[in-house]
C-alpha positions in Angstrom: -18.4 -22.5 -43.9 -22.1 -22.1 -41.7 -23.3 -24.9 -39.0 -26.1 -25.2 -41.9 -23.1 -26.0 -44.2 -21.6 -28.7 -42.4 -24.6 -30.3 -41.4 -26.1 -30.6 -45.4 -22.7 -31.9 -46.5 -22.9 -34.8 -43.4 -26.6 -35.5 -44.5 -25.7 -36.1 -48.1 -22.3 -37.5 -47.5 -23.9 -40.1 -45.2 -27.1 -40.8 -46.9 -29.3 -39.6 -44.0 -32.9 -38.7 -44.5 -34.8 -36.3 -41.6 -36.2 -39.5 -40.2 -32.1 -40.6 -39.4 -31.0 -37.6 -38.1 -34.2 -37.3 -36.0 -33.4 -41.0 -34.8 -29.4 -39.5 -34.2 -30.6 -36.7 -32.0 -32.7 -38.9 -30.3 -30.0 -40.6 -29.2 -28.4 -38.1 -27.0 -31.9 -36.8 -25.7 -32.2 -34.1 -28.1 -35.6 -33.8 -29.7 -36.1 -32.0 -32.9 -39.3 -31.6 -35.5 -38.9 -32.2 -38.8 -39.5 -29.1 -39.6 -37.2 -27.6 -37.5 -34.9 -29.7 -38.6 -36.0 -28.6 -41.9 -35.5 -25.5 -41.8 -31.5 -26.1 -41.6 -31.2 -27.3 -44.9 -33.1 -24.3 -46.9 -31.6 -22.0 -48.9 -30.2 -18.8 -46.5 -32.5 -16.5 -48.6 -35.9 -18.7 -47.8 -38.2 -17.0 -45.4 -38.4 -20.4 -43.0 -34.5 -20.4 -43.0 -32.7 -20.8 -39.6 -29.3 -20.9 -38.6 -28.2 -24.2 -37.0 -26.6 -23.4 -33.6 -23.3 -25.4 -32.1 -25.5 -26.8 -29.9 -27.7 -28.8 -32.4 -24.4 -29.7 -34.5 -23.0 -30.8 -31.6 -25.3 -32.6 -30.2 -26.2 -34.1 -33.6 -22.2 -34.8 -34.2 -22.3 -36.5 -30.7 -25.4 -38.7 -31.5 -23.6 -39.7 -34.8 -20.8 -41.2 -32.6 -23.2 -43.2 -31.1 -25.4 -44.4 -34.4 -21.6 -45.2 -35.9 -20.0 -47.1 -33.3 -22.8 -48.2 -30.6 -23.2 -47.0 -27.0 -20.2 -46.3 -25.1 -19.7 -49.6 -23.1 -20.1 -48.7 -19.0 -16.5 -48.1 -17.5 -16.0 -50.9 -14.9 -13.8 -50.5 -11.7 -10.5 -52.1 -11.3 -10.1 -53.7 -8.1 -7.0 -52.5 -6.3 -4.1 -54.6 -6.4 -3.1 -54.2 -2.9 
């Protein structure tokens, strides 16, 4: 199964449109046009086909962490108990 595989199935699965995955990438600093981002979810044989990379899933997979749950709360230091 292809980068381009996983990330259709997560789009439909989760009801996403471009605009939300846009929004996702955003999210970890990752900026994307739609039709780049388009381009992932043609058929392989389309001439505007490209691959989608581990770095885009990734990063896309990462920002979905965030839309999901919310920001990763700040870590705080313990004071010592000395």
């Amino acid at each position: 199964m292809s980068n381009n595989d996983i990330f259709k199935k997560l789009r439909v699965a989760l009801e996403l449109t471009n605009e939300d995955i846009i929004r996702i990438l955003e999210l970890v600093n990752f900026k994307i046009t739609k039709s780049e981002l388009g381009s992932f979810f043609r058929s392989d044989d389309h001439p505007n086909f490209k691959p989608c990379g581990d770095q885009i899933l990734r990063n896309f997979l990462n920002g979905l962490v965030i839309y999901k749950r919310g920001p990763r709360p700040e870590k705080t230091a313990t004071p010592n108990a000395d």
